[in-house]
C-alpha positions in Angstrom: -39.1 0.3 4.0 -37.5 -0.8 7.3 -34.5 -2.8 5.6 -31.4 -1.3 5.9 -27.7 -1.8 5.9 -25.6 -4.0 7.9 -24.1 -2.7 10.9 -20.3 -3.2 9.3 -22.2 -1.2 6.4 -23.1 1.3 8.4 -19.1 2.0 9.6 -17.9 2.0 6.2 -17.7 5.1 3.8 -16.1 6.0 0.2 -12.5 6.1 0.0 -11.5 9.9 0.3 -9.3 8.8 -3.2 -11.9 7.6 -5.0 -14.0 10.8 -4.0 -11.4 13.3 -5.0 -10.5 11.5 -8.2 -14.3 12.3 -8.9 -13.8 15.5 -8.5 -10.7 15.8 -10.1 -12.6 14.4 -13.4 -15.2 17.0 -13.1 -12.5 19.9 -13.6 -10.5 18.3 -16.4 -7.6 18.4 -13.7 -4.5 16.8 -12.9 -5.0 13.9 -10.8 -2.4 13.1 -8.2 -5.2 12.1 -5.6 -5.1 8.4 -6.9 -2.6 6.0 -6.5 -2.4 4.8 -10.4 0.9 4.5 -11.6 1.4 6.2 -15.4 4.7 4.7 -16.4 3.8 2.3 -18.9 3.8 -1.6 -18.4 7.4 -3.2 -19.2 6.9 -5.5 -22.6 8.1 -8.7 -21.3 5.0 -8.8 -19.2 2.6 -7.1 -21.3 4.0 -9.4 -24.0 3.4 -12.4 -22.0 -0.5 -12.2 -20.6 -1.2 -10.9 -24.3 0.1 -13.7 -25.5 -1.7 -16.1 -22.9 -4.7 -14.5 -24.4 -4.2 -14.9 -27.4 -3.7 -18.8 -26.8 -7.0 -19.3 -24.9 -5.5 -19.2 -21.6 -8.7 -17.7 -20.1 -9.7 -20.5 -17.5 -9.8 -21.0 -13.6 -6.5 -21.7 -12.3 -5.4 -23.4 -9.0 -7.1 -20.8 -6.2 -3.9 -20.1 -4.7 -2.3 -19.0 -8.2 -0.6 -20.7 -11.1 2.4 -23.0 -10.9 4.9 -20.4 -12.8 3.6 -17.7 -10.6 4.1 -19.2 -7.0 7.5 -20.5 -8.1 8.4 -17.1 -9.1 7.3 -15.3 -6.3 8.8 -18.0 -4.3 12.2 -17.2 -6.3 12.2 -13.6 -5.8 11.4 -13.9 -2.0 14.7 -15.6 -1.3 16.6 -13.1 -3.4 15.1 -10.1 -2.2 13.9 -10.7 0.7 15.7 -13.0 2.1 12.4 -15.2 3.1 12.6 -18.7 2.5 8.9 -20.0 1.2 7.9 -23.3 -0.2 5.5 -22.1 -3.3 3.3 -25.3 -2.8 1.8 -24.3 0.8 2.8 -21.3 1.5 2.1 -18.8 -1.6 -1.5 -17.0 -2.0 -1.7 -15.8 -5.5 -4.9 -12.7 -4.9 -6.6 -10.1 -6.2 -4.4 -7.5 -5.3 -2.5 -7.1 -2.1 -5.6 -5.1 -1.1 -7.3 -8.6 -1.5 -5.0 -10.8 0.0 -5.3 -8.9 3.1 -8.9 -9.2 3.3 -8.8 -12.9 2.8 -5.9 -12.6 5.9 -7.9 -10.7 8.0 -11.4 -13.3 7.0 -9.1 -16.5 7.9 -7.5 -15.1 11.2 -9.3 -12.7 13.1 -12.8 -12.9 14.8 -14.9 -10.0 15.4 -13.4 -8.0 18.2 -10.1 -8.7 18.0 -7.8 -5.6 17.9 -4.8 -4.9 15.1 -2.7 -2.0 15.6 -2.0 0.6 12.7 0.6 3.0 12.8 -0.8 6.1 12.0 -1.2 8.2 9.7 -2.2 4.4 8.1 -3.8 3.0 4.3 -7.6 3.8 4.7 -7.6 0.3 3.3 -6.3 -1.7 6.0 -8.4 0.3 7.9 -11.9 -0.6 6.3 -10.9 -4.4 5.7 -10.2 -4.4 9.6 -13.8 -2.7 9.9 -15.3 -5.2 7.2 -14.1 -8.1 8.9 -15.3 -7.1 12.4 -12.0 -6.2 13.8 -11.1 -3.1 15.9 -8.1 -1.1 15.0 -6.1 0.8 17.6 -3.2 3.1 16.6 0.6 4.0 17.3 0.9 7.9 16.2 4.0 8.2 14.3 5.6 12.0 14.6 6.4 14.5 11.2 8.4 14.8 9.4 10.1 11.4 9.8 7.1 9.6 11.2 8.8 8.3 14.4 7.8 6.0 16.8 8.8 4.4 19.9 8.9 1.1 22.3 6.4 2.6 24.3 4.3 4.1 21.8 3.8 0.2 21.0 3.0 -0.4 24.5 0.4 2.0 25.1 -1.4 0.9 22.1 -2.2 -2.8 23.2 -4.9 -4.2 24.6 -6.3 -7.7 25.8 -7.9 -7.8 22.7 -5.0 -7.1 20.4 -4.3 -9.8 18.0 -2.1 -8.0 15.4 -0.3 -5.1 14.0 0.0 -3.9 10.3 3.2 -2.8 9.2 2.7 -0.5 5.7 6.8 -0.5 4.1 7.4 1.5 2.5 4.3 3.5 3.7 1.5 4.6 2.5 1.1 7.8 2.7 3.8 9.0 4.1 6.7 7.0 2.6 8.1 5.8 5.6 10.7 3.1 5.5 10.9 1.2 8.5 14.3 0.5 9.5 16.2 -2.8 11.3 16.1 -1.0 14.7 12.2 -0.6 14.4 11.7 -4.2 12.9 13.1 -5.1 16.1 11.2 -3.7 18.6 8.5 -4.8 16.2 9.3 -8.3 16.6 9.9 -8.0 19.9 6.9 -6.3 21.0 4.8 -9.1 18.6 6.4 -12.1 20.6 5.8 -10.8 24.1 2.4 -10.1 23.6 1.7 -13.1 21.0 0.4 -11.5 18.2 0.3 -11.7 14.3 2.7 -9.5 12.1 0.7 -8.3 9.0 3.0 -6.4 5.9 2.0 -4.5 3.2 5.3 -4.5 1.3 3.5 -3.2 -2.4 6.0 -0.2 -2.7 9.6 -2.5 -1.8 11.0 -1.5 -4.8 10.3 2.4 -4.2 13.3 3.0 -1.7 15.3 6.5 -1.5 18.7 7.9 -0.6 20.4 4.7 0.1 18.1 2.7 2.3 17.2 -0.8 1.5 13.9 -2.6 1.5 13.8 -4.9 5.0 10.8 -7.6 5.2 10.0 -8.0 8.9 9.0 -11.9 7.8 13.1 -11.7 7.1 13.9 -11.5 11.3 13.4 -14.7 12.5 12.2 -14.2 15.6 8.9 -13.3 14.0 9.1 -15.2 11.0 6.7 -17.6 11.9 3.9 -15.1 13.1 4.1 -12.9 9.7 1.8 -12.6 6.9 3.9 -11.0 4.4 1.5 -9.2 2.0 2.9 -7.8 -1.5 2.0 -7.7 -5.8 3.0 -6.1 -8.4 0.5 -3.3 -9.3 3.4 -0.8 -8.6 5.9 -2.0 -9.8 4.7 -3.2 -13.2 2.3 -0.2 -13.8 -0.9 -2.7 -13.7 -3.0 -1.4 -11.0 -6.2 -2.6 -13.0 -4.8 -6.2 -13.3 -5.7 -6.7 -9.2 -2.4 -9.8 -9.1 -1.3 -9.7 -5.2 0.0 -12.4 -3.0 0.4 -13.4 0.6 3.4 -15.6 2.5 2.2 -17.4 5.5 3.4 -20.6 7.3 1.3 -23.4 5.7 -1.3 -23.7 8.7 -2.3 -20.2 7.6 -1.7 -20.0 4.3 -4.6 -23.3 3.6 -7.4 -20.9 5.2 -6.3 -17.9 3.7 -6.4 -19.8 0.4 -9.6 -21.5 0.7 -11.3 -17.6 1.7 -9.6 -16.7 -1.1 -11.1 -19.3 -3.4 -14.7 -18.4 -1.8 -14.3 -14.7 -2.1 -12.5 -14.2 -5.8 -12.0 -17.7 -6.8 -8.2 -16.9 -8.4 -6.9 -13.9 -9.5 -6.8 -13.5 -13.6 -5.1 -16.5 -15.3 -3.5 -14.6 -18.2 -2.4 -11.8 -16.1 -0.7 -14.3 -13.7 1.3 -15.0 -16.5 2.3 -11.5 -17.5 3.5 -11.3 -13.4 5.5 -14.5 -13.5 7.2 -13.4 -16.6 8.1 -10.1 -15.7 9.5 -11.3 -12.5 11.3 -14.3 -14.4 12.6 -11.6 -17.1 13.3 -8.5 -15.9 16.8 -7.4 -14.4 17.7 -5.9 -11.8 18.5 -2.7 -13.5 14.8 -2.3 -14.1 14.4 -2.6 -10.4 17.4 0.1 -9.4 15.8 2.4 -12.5 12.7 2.6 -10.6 14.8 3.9 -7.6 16.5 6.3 -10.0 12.7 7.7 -11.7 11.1 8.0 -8.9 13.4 9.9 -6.4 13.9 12.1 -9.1 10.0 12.6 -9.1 9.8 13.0 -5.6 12.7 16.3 -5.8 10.5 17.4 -8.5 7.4 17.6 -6.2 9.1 18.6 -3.2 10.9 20.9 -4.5 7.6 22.6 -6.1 5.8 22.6 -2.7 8.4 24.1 -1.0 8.1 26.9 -3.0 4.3 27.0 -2.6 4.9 27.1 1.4 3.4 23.9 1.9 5.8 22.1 3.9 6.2 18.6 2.7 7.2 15.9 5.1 10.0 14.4 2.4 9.4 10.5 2.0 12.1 8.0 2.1 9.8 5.3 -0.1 6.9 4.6 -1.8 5.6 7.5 -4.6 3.4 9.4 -1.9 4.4 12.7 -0.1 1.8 14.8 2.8 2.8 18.2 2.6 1.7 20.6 5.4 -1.3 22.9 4.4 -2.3 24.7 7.2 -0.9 28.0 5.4 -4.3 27.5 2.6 -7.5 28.7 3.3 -10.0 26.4 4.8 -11.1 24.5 8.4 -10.3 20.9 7.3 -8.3 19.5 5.0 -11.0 18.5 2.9 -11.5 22.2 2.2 -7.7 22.5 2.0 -7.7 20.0 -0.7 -10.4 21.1 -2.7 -9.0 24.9 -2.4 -6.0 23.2 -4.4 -8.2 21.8 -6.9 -10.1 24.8 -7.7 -7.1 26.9 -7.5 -4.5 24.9 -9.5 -6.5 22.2 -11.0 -4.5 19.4 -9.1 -6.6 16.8 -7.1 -4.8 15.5 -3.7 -6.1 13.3 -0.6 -7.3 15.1 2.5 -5.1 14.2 5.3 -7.6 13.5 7.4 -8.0 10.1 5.1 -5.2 8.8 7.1 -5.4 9.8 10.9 -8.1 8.8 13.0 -8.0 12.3 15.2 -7.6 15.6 13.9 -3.4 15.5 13.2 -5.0 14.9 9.7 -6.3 18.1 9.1 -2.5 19.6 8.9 -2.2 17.3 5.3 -2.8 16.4 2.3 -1.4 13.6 0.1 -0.4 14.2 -3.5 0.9 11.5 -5.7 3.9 11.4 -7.9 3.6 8.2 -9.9 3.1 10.6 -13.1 4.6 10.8 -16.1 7.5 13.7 -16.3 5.2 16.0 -18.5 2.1 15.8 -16.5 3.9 15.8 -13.0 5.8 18.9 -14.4 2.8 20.5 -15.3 1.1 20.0 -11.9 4.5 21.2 -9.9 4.2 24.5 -12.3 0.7 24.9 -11.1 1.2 24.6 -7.4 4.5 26.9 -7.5 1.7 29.6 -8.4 0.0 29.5 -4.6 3.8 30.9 -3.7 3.1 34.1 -1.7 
């Protein structure tokens, strides 16, 4: 049969993380490969989309998200991020922050046009850029604090370039962008006229001190940012796909109406569980997640320190590439499947987030684990010590 795939089919593979979770299952293992969260859903919102449920509230809702939702999100934008938004026209309610990017990148690039991605990137943005028709071009950040410079930015720019993505805190390497960055960020994005894209998903997953900076938050480039963010960290609801994006209202009309023709809304009774959560919860819940998780990441690092597999220590996020060129093995796929049949614990080839071969010095483990299974895999990888 001479039918075949698209071209953008053609360019677009499995998501090394779905592939090693696969194989993680196979062995019974311990998976810290996947990005899925174990903590538990806090009550108020699990309380509240049950109870949605339970009351019928299982209909379409506005395509750009419920009334209690966008007022929410509008809320907790001015006090944490210190963005001003008007939740009538400029709040995207979407499946996921995955699919609130997608439905950016479908209402304002063409095919052709260029975004930059700081490497090592999300294979995510990545593919959307790909399944959209865009180009990606990079800025290579340097281990172990994933550096950059002004010029880095410069070299990466084309003609063609119409954005940048900025991942923070990053995924994968828990980068937190700092003011000084932002800046020459912004700076860079007004001379050459380009759009500002955010993944902010991880903002409450800061280290050591830092605090959580929205580039949409500097005004020189507040107008020219999509800020892109949800609540499938934070609240342990992955599965539930509840994102959002902030746009000036120009923007934010087409991103809405691709939105309503590629998911129609996002889950009406889970909106609800989101817009109570972020109406209930203090802040302590927010500083406990702080607390939990840098704890988590000692635990880890600590562990592959003692293994001899260098980790590049993250200041954000629940992610962490550790250095594996010590293990047996070419790439880092064979790296990371040397771990998994050696320890029974399931991580992300590096090379699922470099476009050249820096990749196949890493792999990405996750620590979003409970304390008893993330224990359990740390014992298991102190046993490659040598």
């Amino acid at each position: 049969m001479s039918i075949s795939l698209s071209k953008r089919g053609n360019e677009i593979v499995q998501a090394e993380i779905r592939v090693m979770t696969i194989e993680c299952e196979k062995l019974g293992g311990i998976n810290l490969a996947q990005g899925i969260c174990d903590i538990g859903v806090p009550l108020p919102v699990a309380h509240a989309a049950k109870t949605a449920i339970d009351r019928g509230f299982n209909s379409y809702t506005r395509y750009d998200g419920l009334t209690e939702l966008r007022h929410a999100i509008a809320r907790k934008m001015r006090e944490y991020n210190k963005i001003t938004v008007d939740p009538e026209t400029e709040v995207t309610v979407s499946a996921g922050s995955t699919g609130a990017f997608y439905c950016a990148c479908l209402a304002l690039l063409d095919e052709g046009d260029e975004v930059i991605l700081f490497e090592p990137y999300y294979g995510y943005h990545l593919n959307t850029l790909l399944a959209v028709g865009a180009v990606p071009s990079y800025v290579m950040m340097r281990a172990p604090e994933w550096t950059f410079t002004p010029d880095d930015l410069e070299m990466a720019v084309t003609p063609r370039t119409k954005g940048i993505m900025v991942c923070t805190p990053s995924n994968p390497c828990g980068k937190v962008f700092d003011k000084a960055e932002l800046k020459w960020i912004a700076d860079f994005a007004v001379k050459h006229d380009i759009f500002v894209f955010t993944d902010e998903i991880y903002e409450y997953f800061i280290y050591d001190g830092r605090s959580h900076i929205s580039p949409a938050s500097l005004p020189k480039i507040a107008d020219r940012t999509i800020t892109i963010s949800g609540y499938s960290k934070t609240y342990s609801i992955t599965g539930w796909r509840i994102g959002y994006s902030i746009a000036r209202k120009q923007w934010a009309d087409m991103i809405g109406y691709i939105n309503d023709l590629v998911y129609v809304c996002a889950p009406a009774p889970l909106q609800l569980g989101v817009a109570a959560g972020i109406k209930k919860l203090e802040t302590s819940f927010y500083k406990g997640i702080c607390t939990e998780f840098a704890t988590k990441r000692d635990l880890i690092c600590t562990a592959l320190d003692k293994a001899g597999l260098k980790p590049s220590v993250p200041q954000g996020a629940y992610y962490v590439l550790a250095d594996v060129t010590s293990l047996p093995g070419k790439t880092s796929k064979e790296n990371a499947m040397y771990l998994l049949h050696e320890t029974g614990v399931a991580s992300v080839p590096g090379s699922a987030f470099f476009h050249g071969s820096d990749g196949e010095n890493f792999v990405r483990f996750c620590f979003a684990k409970t304390n008893a299974e993330l224990t359990e895999a740390c014992r298991r990888i102190k046993r490659l010590r040598r």
